[in-house]
N, C-alpha and C positions, 0 to 999 in steps of 0.2 A: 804963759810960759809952760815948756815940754817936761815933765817929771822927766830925770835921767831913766825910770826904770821903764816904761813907755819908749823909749829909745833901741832895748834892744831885744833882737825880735829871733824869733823860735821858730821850729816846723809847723806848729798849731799857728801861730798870729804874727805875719809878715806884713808888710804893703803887697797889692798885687804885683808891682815893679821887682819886688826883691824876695816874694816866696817863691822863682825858680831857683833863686840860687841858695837856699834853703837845706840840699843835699849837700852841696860841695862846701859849704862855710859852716855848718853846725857839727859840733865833735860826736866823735863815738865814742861815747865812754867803754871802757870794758874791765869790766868789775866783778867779783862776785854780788849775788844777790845777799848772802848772806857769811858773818866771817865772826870770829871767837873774839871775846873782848878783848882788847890789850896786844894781842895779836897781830901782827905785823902782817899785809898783805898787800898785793902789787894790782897798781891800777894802770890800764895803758888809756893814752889820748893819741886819738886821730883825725885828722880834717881833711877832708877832701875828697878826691882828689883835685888839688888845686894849685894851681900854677905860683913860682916862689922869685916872683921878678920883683925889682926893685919899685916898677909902676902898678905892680897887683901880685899881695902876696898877704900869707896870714900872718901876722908880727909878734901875738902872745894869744896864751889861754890861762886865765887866771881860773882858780881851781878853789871853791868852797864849799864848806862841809855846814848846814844845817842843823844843828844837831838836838834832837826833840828835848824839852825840859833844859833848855840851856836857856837864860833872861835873855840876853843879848846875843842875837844870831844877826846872820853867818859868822863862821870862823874865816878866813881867807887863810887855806894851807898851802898852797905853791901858787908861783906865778911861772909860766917856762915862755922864753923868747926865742924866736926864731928870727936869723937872719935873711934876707934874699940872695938867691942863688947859692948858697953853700948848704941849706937847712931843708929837709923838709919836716912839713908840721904834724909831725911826731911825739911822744914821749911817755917814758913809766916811770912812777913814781910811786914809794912805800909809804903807809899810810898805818895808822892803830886810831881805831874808835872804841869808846867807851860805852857810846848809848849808840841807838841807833838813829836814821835819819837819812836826807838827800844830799847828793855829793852835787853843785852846780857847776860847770864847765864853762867858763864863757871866753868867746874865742872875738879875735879883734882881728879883720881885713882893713888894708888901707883904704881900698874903693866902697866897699858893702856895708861896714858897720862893725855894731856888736852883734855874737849871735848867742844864744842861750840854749845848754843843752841840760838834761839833769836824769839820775837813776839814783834811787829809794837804796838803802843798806840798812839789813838787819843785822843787830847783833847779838848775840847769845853768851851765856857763861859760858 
């Protein structure tokens, strides 16, 4: 039996078959590196660019925050869904951390999988 986390795969560790498509289906997060505690500040997610048909499109990015010295990690802070043909696989979203940690991005195509992206946040008084 496949561990689910073995399932979905990153720029670093694809199948040969599915690390071309590795650019177009893994998000870009864009985030500061580093943001004030308690702090409200805006992260954008982007996939692609890739095509938003009903037989091949990206359908969600669910969005987790690691957060260091927390027992029980990840948090899961947003899910964002996209429809075919009306959406594309876009979004920002406001965020406040307390400690610091990695933001996880994991994005779901209907043909390719899960993909896994992630960027470290520091946080400061």
């Amino acid at each position: 039996m496949v561990k689910f986390g073995d399932l979905i795969y990153t720029q670093e560790e694809a199948p040969q078959q599915a690390i071309s498509k590795a650019e177009t289906h893994t998000a870009k997060i864009e985030a500061p590196d580093t943001v004030k505690k308690g702090e409200a500040f805006e992260i954008t997610i982007k996939v692609g660019p890739h095509e938003m048909k009903p037989q091949h499109s990206i359908r969600y990015a669910e969005v987790w925050f690691y957060e260091e010295g927390r027992p029980f990690n990840p948090v899961r802070v947003a899910k964002i869904e996209w429809e075919p043909d009306y959406t594309l696989p876009e979004a920002k979203i406001k965020l406040t951390l307390q400690k610091p940690g990695t933001l996880y991005v994991i994005t779901y195509c209907n043909l390719h999988g899960l993909w896994e992206a992630r960027k470290e946040i520091k946080v400061v008084e």
